[in-house]
NUKOL-177744 format. One record per residue (C-alpha): residue in three letters; z, x, y. Coordinates in steps of 0.1 Angstrom, whole numbers, padded with zeros to 4 digits, always signed. Example, Ala and Ser with C-alpha at 12.3 -4.5 7.8 and 13.67 -1.06 7.14 Angstrom:
REM residues 2
ALA+0078+0123-0045 SER+0071+0137-0011 
END
This chain:
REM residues 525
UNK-0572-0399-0350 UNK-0587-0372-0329 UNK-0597-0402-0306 UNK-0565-0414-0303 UNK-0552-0382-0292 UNK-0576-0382-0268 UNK-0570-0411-0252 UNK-0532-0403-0249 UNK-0538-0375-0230 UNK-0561-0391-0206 UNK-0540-0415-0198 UNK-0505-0390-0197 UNK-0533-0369-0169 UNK-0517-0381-0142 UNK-0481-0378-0153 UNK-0488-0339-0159 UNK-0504-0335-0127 UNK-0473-0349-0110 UNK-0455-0321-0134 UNK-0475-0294-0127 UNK-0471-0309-0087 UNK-0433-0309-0090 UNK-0432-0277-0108 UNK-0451-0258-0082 UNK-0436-0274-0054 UNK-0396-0258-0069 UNK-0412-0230-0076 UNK-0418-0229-0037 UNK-0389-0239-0027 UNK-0372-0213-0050 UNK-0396-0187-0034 UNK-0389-0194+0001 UNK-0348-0194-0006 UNK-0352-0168-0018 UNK-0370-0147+0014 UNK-0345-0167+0033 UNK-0319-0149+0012 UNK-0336-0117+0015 UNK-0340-0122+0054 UNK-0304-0127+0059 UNK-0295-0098+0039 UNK-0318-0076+0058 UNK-0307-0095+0090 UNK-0273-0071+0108 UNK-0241-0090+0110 UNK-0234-0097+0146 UNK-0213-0074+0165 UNK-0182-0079+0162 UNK-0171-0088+0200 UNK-0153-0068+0229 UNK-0126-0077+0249 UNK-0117-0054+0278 UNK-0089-0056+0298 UNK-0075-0031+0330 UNK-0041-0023+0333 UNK-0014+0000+0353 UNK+0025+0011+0340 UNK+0051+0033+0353 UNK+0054+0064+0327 UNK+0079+0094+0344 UNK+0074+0081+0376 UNK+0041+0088+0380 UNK+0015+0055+0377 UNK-0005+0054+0351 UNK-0040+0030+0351 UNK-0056+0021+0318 UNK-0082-0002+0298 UNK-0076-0018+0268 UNK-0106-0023+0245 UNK-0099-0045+0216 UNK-0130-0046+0195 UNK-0146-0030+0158 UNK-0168-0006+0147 UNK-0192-0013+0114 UNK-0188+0009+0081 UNK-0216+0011+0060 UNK-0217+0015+0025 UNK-0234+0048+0007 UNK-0265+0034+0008 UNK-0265+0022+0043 UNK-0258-0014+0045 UNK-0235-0030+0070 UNK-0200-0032+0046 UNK-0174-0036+0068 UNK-0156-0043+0103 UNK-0130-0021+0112 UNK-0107-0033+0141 UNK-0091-0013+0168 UNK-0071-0014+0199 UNK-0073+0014+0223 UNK-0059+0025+0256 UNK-0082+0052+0281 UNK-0068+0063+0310 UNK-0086+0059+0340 UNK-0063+0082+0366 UNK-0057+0115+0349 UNK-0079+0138+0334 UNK-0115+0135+0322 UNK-0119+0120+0291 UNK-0135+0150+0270 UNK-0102+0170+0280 UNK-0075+0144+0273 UNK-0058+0141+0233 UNK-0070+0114+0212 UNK-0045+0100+0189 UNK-0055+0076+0161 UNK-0026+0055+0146 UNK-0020+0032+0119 UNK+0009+0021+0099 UNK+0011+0023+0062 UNK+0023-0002+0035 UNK-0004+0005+0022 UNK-0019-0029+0032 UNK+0000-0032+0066 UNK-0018-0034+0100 UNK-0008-0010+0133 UNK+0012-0041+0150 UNK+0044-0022+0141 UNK+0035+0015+0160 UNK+0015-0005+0182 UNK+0045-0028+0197 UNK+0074-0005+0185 UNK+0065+0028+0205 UNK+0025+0036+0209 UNK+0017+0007+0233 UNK+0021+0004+0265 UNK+0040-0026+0256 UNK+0066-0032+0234 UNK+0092-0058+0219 UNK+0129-0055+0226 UNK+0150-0057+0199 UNK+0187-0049+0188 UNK+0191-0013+0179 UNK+0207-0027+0151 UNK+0210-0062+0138 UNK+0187-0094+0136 UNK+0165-0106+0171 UNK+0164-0138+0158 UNK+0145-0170+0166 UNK+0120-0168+0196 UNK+0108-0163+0221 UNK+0110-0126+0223 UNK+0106-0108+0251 UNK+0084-0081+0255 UNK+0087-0049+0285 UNK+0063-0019+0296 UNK+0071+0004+0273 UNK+0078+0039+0297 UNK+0078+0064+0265 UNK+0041+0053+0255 UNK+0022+0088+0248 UNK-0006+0070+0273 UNK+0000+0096+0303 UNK-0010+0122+0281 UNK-0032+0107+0256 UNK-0057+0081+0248 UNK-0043+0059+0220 UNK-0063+0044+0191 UNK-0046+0019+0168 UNK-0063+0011+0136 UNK-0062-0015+0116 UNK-0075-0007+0083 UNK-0102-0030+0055 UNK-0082-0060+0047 UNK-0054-0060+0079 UNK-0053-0072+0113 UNK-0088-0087+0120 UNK-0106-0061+0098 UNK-0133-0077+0074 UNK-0158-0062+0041 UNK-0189-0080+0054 UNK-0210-0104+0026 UNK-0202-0101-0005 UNK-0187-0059-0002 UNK-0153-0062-0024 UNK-0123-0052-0012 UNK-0117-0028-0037 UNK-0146-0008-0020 UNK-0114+0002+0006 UNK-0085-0002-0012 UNK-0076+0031-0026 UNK-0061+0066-0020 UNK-0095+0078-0013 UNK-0118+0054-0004 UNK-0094+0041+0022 UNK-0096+0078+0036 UNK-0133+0077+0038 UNK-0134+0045+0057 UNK-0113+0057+0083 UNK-0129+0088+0082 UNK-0166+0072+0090 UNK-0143+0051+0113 UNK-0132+0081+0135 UNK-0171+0097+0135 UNK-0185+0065+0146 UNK-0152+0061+0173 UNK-0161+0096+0190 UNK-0201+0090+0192 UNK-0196+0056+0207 UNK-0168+0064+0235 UNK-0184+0102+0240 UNK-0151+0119+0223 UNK-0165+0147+0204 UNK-0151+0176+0220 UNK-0116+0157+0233 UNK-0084+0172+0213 UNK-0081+0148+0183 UNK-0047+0139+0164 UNK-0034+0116+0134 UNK-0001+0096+0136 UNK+0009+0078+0106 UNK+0035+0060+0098 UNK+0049+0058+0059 UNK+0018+0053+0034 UNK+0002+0060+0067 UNK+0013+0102+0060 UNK+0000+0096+0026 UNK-0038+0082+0044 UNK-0035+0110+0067 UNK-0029+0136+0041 UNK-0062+0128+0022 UNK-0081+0118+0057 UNK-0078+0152+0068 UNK-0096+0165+0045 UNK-0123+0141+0045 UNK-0127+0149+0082 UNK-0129+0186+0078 UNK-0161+0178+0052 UNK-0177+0164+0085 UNK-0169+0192+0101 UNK-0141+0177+0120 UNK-0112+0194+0125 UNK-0077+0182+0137 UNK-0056+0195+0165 UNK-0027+0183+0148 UNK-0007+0153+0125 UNK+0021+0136+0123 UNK+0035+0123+0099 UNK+0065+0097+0105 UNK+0088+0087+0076 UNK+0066+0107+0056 UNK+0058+0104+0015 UNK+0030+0129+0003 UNK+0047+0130-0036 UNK+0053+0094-0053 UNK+0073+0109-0080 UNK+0097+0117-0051 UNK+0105+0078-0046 UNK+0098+0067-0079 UNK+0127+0068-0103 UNK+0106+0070-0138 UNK+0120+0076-0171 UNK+0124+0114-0176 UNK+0116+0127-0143 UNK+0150+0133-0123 UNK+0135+0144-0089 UNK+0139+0114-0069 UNK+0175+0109-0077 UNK+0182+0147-0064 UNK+0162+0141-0035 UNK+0175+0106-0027 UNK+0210+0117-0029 UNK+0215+0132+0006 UNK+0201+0098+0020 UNK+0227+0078-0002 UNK+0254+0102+0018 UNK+0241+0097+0052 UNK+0238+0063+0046 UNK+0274+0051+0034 UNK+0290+0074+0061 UNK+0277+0052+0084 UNK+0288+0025+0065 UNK+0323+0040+0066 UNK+0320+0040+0025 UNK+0329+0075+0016 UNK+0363+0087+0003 UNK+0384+0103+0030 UNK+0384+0148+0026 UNK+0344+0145+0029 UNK+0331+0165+0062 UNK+0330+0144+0092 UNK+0305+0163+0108 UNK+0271+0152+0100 UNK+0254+0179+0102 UNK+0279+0200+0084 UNK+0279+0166+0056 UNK+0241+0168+0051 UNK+0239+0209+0046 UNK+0267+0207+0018 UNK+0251+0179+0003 UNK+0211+0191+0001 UNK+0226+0222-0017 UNK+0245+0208-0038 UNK+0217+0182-0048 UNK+0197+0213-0060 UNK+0220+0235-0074 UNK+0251+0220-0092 UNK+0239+0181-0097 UNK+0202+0191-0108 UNK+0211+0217-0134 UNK+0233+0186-0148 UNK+0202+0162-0149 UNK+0184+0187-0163 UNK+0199+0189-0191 UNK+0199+0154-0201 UNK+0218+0142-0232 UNK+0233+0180-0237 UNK+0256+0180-0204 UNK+0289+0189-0218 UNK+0315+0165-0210 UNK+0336+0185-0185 UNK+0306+0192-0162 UNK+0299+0152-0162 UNK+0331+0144-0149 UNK+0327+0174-0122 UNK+0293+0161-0113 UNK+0308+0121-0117 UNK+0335+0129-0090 UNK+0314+0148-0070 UNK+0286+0120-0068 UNK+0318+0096-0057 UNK+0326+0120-0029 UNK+0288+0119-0018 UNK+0278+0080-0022 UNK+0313+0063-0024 UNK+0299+0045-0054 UNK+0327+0044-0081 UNK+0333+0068-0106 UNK+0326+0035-0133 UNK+0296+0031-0121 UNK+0280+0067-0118 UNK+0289+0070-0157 UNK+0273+0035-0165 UNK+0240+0046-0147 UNK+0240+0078-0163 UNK+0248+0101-0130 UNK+0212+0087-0122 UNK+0216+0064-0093 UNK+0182+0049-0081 UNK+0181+0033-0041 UNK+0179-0004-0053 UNK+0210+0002-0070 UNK+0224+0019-0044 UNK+0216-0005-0017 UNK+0229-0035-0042 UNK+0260-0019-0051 UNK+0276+0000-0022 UNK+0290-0035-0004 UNK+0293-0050-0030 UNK+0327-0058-0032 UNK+0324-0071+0005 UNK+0289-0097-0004 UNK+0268-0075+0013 UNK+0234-0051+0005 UNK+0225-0023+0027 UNK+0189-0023+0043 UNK+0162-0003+0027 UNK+0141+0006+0055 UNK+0174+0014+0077 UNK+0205+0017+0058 UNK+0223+0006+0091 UNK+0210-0031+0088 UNK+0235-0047+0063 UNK+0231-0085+0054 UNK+0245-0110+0028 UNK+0238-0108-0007 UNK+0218-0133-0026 UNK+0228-0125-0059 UNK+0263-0104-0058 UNK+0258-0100-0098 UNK+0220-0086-0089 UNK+0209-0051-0096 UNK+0189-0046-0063 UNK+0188-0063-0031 UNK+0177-0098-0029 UNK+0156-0088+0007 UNK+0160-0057+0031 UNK+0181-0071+0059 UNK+0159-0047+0083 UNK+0124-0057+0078 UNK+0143-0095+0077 UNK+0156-0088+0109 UNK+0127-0079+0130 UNK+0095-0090+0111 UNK+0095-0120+0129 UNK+0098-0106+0164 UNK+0069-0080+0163 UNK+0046-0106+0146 UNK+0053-0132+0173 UNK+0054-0110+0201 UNK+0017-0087+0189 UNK+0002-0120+0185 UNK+0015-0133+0218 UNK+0003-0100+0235 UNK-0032-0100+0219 UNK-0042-0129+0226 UNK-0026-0132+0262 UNK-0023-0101+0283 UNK-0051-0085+0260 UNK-0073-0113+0266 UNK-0087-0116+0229 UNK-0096-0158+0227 UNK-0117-0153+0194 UNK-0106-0174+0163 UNK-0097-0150+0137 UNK-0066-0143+0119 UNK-0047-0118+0127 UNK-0035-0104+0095 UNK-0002-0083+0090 UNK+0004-0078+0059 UNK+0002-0088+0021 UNK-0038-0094+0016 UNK-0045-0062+0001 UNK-0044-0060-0036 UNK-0050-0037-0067 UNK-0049-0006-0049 UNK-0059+0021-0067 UNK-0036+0049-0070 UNK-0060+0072-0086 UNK-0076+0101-0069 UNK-0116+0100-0071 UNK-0123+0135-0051 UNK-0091+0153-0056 UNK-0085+0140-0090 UNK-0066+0173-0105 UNK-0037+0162-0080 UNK-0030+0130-0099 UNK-0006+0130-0128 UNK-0028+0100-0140 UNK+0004+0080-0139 UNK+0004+0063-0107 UNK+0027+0086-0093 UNK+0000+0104-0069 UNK+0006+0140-0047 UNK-0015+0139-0023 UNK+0007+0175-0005 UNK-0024+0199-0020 UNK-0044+0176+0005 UNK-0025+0184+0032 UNK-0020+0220+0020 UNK-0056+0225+0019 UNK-0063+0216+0053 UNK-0038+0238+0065 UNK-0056+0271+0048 UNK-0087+0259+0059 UNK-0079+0252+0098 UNK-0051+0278+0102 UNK-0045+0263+0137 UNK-0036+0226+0123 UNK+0001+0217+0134 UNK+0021+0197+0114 UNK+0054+0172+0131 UNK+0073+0155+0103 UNK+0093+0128+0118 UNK+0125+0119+0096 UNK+0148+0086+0099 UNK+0180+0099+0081 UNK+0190+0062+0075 UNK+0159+0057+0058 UNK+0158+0048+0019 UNK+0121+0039+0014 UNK+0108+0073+0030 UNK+0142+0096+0022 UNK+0141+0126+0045 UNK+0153+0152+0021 UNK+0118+0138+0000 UNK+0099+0144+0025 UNK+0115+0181+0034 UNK+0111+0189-0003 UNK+0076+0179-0008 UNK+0064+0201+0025 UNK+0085+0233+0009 UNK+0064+0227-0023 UNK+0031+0231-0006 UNK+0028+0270-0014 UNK+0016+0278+0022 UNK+0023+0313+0035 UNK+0046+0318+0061 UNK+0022+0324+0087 UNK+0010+0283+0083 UNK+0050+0272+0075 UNK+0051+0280+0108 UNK+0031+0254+0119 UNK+0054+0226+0101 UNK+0078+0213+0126 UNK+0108+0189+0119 UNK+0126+0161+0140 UNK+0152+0140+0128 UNK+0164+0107+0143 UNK+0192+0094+0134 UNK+0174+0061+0126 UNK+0158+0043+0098 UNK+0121+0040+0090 UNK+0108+0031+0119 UNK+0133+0046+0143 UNK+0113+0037+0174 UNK+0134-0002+0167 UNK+0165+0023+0183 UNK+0159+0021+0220 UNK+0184+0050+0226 UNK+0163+0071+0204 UNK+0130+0067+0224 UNK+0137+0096+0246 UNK+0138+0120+0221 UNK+0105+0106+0203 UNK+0092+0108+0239 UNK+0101+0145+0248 UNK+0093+0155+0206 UNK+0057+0140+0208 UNK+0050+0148+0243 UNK+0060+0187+0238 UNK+0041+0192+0201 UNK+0005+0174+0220 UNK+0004+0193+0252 UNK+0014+0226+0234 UNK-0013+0219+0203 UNK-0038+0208+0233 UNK-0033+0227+0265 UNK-0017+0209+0296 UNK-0050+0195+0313 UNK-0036+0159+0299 UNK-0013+0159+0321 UNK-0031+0172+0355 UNK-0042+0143+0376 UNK-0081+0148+0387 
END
């Protein structure tokens, strides 16, 4: 037997060897994919690519020469690995003042998830689309003019593109998530900004932030993050501003958004010509009776919920007819609580219509005149098109970008998270974040920070009165309410679509940087 045995491995010898040969030969093979692996994780992405362009534009008569740098800067993750590339676009003058004494201002737009393309070709460029003031551009091609109310004669322009839009990447196998939050979207634009000023030698050049929508909110919690670099800010503004979610979002037992949402509702259908005749035509003199009413008379009646008396709900039901032109059947159905879905669905009804919610001016037909909220928002319907086509047509022409990559607007960030991670007593825990203490805080510690809140009165996503409410929430002392300034165009959410109101954005802007910076931007060398 033991022979046997014997003589069956002898003769399997060379089977193992060719085994043991294979098995040593993977194991290689595993080894050196491995170091391979480990190589190309140590290896740096490559840059990623610059495309420079030089430029000149007519800006109050005087000629203004510029580059345009279109191009990314790398984030890294906490322990120093490449993560990320953030894109840009930005405009230097090369005519007026040196570069350490001229304003920096770095814009983005909001969503949160949207690229800049909407600042960018709407008011901050030096080029811009044309659209109708109000009402759909429609198909192409669009055209696009020198835009002679850019802030560019006074300030270098940054627009940002934040992890996940436009052309900005994670890098390997980073998640998205990494970025996609309250505050770690903050801290990516915050490293952003550090890395901007060493590479373009910007460190002592007056330094602004100028979002738009979720944009304020970003701002707002970027401040802060700045100031723990010991950066401070010269100034922000904040256009169609929300700081307090609770503000916009009509939840079950919490009645502040219908108060402040109410004054909108009013400016809104007296544009539409939907209010009963006796209410003020004055609109200034409409919007003053309104606000004090909203938070006097009609929130002491929401407060008290099932317990309002029936005489005082008919006072408040008539009242809320004179103020929306909604009718008195339909305020006591919704309860006296009238959220802006509902109000955008049911002013027109009667006429197959739905009022915009991003400018209550844009009107369209109604897909579903039965439904409880629009079917679309006849504004963002009306000019998505034409700032997508005309950005992408400017990029890649006069810009002179010729790389491959998508330029992505909108809709590939997901999951946000709405929770705070370094400011986490400011969240109710509920999604509804406040993100004002942020702000408030930065104020107190950098007593010279200005403030320009920027208000579209037709807007319904971003309601003005919100917005004013929030900022007189904040606590501050007088001495740093002072530094809060207010605009309002008599526009929707991104008023800059009016051309007529470009002036006024124009002188507004130009006056709050030059006074928060000195007048040096404007003195030719």
């Amino acid at each position: 037997m033991e022979f046997s045995v014997l003589r069956l491995l002898a003769a399997a010898r060379p089977a193992l060897a060719l085994i043991c040969v294979a098995a040593l030969a993977a194991t290689a093979q595993a080894r050196a994919e491995e170091g391979d692996a480990a190589s190309a994780a140590a290896k740096p992405p490559p840059p990623p690519g610059r495309w420079e362009t030089s430029h000149s534009i007519e800006v109050g008569g005087e000629t203004v020469e510029y580059d345009a740098v279109v191009t990314g800067i790398q984030l890294d993750n906490d322990d120093g690995a490449p993560a990320a590339h953030l894109w840009y676009t930005a405009y230097f003058r090369t005519n007026g003042a040196a570069s350490q004494e001229r304003p920096l201002v770095f814009s983005y737009n909001g969503g949160p998830g949207s690229a800049s393309f909407w600042l960018h070709m709407g008011i901050m460029g030096p080029r811009r689309v044309v659209t109708p003031d109000v009402g759909p551009q429609g198909a192409p091609p669009y055209p696009l003019e020198d835009n002679a109310w850019t802030l560019l004669d006074i300030a270098d322009i940054v627009m940002v593109d934040p992890v996940g839009t436009g052309f900005s990447r994670t890098l390997g196998e980073t998640p998205g998530s990494d970025y996609w939050g309250i505050d770690e979207d903050a801290k990516s634009l915050a490293q952003f900004i550090r890395r901007f000023l060493s590479a373009h030698d910007r460190w002592n050049s007056p330094r602004y932030l100028l979002g738009e929508s979720y944009g304020t909110t970003r701002s707002a919690v970027l401040a802060g993050h700045l100031q723990r670099a010991n950066i401070d800010l010269n100034g922000i503004v904040l256009v169609s501003s929300v700081l307090q979610f609770n503000t916009i979002q009509f939840a079950p037992g919490d009645d502040l958004a219908y108060i402040v949402n109410l004054p909108s509702y009013t400016v809104a259908a007296r544009y539409l010509d939907a209010l009963p005749e006796g209410t003020p035509a004055d609109l200034g003199t409409l919007m003053a009776e309104v606000e004090e009413w909203a938070l006097t008379e009609y929130a002491t009646a929401l407060l008290r919920g099932s317990t309002l008396d029936a005489d005082t709900r008919v006072r408040v039901i008539d009242r809320l007819h004179r103020y929306t032109g909604l009718s008195r059947d339909f305020l006591d159905k919704s309860d006296l609580r009238v959220t802006a879905p509902a109000f955008e669905a049911e002013l027109l009804r009667n006429e197959g219509k739905i009022v915009g919610r991003l400018d209550a001016r844009f009107t369209g037909p109604a897909g579903d005149t039965l439904g409880a909220r629009p079917s679309h928002d006849p504004q963002s319907t009306a000019i998505s098109s034409a700032y997508t086509s005309a950005f992408n047509s400017y990029l890649r022409g006069e810009l002179g970008y010729d790389g491959d990559r998508e330029y992505v607007p909108s809709g590939a960030v997901r999951d946000w998270n709405w929770g705070r991670v370094s400011a986490g007593r400011f969240s109710r825990g509920d999604g509804t974040p406040n993100v004002a203490p942020d702000l408030a805080a930065a104020m107190r510690r950098n007593p010279e920070l200005e403030v320009l809140l920027i208000n579209g009165l037709y807007d319904l996503a971003t309601p003005y009165f919100a917005a004013v409410w929030t900022l007189d929430h904040m606590g501050l002392p007088p001495e740093l309410r002072a530094n809060i300034q207010r605009e309002d165009f008599a526009a929707g959410h991104m008023m800059y679509v009016d051309q007529s109101l470009l002036p006024q954005w124009k002188e507004t802007l130009d006056a709050f940087i030059l006074r928060t910076s000195g007048s040096a931007a404007r003195d030719p060398e």
